[in-house]
N, C-alpha and C positions, 0 to 999 in steps of 0.2 A: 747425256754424256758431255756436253759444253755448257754448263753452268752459268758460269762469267758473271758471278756476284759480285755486288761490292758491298762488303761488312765492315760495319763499327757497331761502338758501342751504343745499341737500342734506346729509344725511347719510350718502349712498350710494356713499362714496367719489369721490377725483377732484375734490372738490367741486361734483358734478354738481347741479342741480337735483330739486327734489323739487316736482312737481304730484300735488293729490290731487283727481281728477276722474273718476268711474266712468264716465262716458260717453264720454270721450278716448281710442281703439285705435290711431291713428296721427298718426303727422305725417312729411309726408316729410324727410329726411336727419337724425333723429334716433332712437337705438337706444333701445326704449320698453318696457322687463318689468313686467308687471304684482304688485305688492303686494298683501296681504293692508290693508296701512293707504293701500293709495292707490297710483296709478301715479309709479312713479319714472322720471322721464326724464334721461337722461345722454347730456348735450350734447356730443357729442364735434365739434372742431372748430368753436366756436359762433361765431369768426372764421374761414372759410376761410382754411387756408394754414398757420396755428398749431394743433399740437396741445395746446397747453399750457390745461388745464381749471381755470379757479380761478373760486373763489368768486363767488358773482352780487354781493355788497355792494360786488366790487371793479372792477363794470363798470357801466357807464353810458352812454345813447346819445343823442343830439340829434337833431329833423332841424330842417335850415336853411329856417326862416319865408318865405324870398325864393328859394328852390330849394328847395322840397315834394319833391321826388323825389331830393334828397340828404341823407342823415345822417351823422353821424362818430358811433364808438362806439370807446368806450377804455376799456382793461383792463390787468389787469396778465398779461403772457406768460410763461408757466411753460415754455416752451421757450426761453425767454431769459433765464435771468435771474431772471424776477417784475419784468423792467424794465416803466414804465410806456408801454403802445405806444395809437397811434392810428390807425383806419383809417376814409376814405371808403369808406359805404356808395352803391350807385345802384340805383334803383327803376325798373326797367323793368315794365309791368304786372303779373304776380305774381310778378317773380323779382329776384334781388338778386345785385348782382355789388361784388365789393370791388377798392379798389386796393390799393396798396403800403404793406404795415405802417411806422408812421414813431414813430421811439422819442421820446416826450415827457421820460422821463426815464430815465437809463442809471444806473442803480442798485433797488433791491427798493422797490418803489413797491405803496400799498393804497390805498383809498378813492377811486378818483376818478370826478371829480365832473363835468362836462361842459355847457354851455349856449352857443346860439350867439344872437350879437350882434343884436335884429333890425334895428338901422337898419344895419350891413355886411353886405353881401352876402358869403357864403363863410367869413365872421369867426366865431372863435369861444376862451372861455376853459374850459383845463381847470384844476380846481384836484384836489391829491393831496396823499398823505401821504409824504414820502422816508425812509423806513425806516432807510436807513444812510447818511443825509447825517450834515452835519456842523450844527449839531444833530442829533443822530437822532429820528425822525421828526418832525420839522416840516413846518407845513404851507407849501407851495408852489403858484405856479400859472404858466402859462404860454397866452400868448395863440397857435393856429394858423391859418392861412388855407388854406384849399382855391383850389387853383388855378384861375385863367379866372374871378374873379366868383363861385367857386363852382360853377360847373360840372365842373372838374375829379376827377380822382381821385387829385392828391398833397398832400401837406399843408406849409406849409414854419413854420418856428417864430419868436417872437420870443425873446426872454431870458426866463430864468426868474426867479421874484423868489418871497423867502421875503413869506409875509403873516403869520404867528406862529412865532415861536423855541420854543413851549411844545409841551410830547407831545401830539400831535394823537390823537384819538379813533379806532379803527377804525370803521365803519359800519354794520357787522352790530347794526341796528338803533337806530341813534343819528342824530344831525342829522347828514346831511350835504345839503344844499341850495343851488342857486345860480338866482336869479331877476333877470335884466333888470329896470330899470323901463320898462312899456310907455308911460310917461309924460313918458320921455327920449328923445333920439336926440344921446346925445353917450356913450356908452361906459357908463352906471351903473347897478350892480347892486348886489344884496348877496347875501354867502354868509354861512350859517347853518351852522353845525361845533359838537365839542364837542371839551375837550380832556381830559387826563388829566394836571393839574397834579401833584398828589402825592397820595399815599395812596388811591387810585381816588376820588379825586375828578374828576367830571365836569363843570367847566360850562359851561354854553351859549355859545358865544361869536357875535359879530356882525359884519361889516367891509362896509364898501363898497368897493366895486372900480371904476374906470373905465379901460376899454379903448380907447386912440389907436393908431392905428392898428397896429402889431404890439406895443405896449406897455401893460402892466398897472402900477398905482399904487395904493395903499391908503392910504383914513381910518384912523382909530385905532379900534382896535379894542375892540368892547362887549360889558361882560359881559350876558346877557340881565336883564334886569331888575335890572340891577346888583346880583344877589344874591350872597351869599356861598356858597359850595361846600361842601355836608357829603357824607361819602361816598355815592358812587352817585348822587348830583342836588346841587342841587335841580331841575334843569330840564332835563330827558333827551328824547330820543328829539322834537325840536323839528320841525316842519315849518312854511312861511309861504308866503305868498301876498301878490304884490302887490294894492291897490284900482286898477284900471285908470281910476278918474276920479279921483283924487286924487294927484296928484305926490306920491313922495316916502315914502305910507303904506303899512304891509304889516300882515298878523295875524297873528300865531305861535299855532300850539298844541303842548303839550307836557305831560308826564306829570309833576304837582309831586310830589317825594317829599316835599316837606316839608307835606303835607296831603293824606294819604292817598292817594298814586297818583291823583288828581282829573285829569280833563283840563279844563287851563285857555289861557285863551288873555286874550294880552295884543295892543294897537298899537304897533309902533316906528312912530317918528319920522325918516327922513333930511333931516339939514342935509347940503344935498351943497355950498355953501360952503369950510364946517368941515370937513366930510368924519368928521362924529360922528352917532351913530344915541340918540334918546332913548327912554325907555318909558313909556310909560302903565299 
């Protein structure tokens, strides 16, 4: 009943999962051998219905705020592809039944990233990386709806829309983030990503998003603390959080390389107006 895993992305082939938990023997529908450094669990099927096993950085799950007992979880499918797919999850007391896998993007898609809408019921935006678009890999996102209000178990899509032309960042431990403001009920969010401009340079980047009804729209996009990029940071691995009584405010933390690995944390600002995010 107290787990208390810590999971990333395995090095046990398959890109299985790695928990290191002595006290963990089973869990049903997963094949579990025990290690010498910890038990290695290798999630086979960890979407029923797709065999295709990839990395955890490249899945991500939601449940929908106004239907508790449905989430969407999207990954990218190594039996297809590496396309990026989505499927309704349903919570029936302890068991979980999925619908019909639905391809969000039909090409080699990583990092995505998932959050649903809470003033629409069933609504929800994924954002990803397109691997072999045109930019390649640029970041992209796409708003889907689950059918009936959200009740249902299919998903249907709106248009895709690039929100950065620049080499989006894989996730395997970097920012990838996307928070609602609980302080809106008209579509506004921000996602938090890093990019990989040139020379492994990483930096933070920032945008607001607003979702109308099956369509997604971006601000201009912000470096994190408008800072300049030296290799590897300066502003890596960023996580945030809205202030649920203050419209508009969020706190970032993030690892500065440019002072000693510190973890520091700044306020952005949204003018959702302007549709520009400031720092403090």
């Amino acid at each position: 009943s107290d787990i208390k895993t810590y999971i990333n992305a395995g090095s046990g082939g398959a890109g299985g999962f790695q928990a290191y938990d002595a006290e963990l023997t089973s869990v049903a529908g997963l094949t579990i051998s025990d290690y010498v450094a910890g038990l290695e669990i290798d999630v086979n099927d960890y979407t029923p219905g797709d065999g295709g096993r990839q990395y955890g950085v490249d899945t991500q799950t939601a449940v929908d705020p106004n239907n508790t007992n449905k989430f969407v979880i999207s990954y990218r499918d190594g039996d297809n592809s590496d396309y990026g797919t989505t499927k309704v999850g349903t919570i029936v007391a302890n068991t979980i039944s999925y619908g019909t896998a639905s391809v969000h993007n039909s090409d080699e898609t990583y990092t995505n990233c998932v959050q649903f809408d809470p003033a629409q019921a069933g609504r929800f935006v994924v954002h990803y990386k397109n691997e072999g678009g045109s930019p390649t890999r640029a970041g992209h996102a796409r708003v889907g709806t689950v059918a009936t209000s959200g009740t249902g178990t299919t998903i249907t899509w709106g248009t895709a829309v690039q929100h950065d032309a620049n080499y989006m960042n894989a996730a395997d431990g970097g920012s990838n983030t996307l928070e609602f403001d609980p302080s809106r009920t008209d579509g506004k969010y921000v996602y938090l990503y890093e990019t990989n401009i040139a020379n492994n340079e990483y930096p933070t980047r920032a945008v607001i998003g607003t979702v109308t009804d099956d369509a997604v729209a971006f601000g201009t996009i912000s470096a994190h603390l408008g800072g300049t990029a030296t290799n590897n940071g300066p502003f890596r691995y960023g996580r945030f959080a809205f202030d649920p009584n203050n419209e508009g405010k969020f706190v970032v933390i993030w690892r500065d390389t440019d002072n000693s690995d510190y973890g520091t944390l700044t306020v952005g600002t949204c003018d959702y107006s302007a549709g520009t995010i400031s720092w403090g």
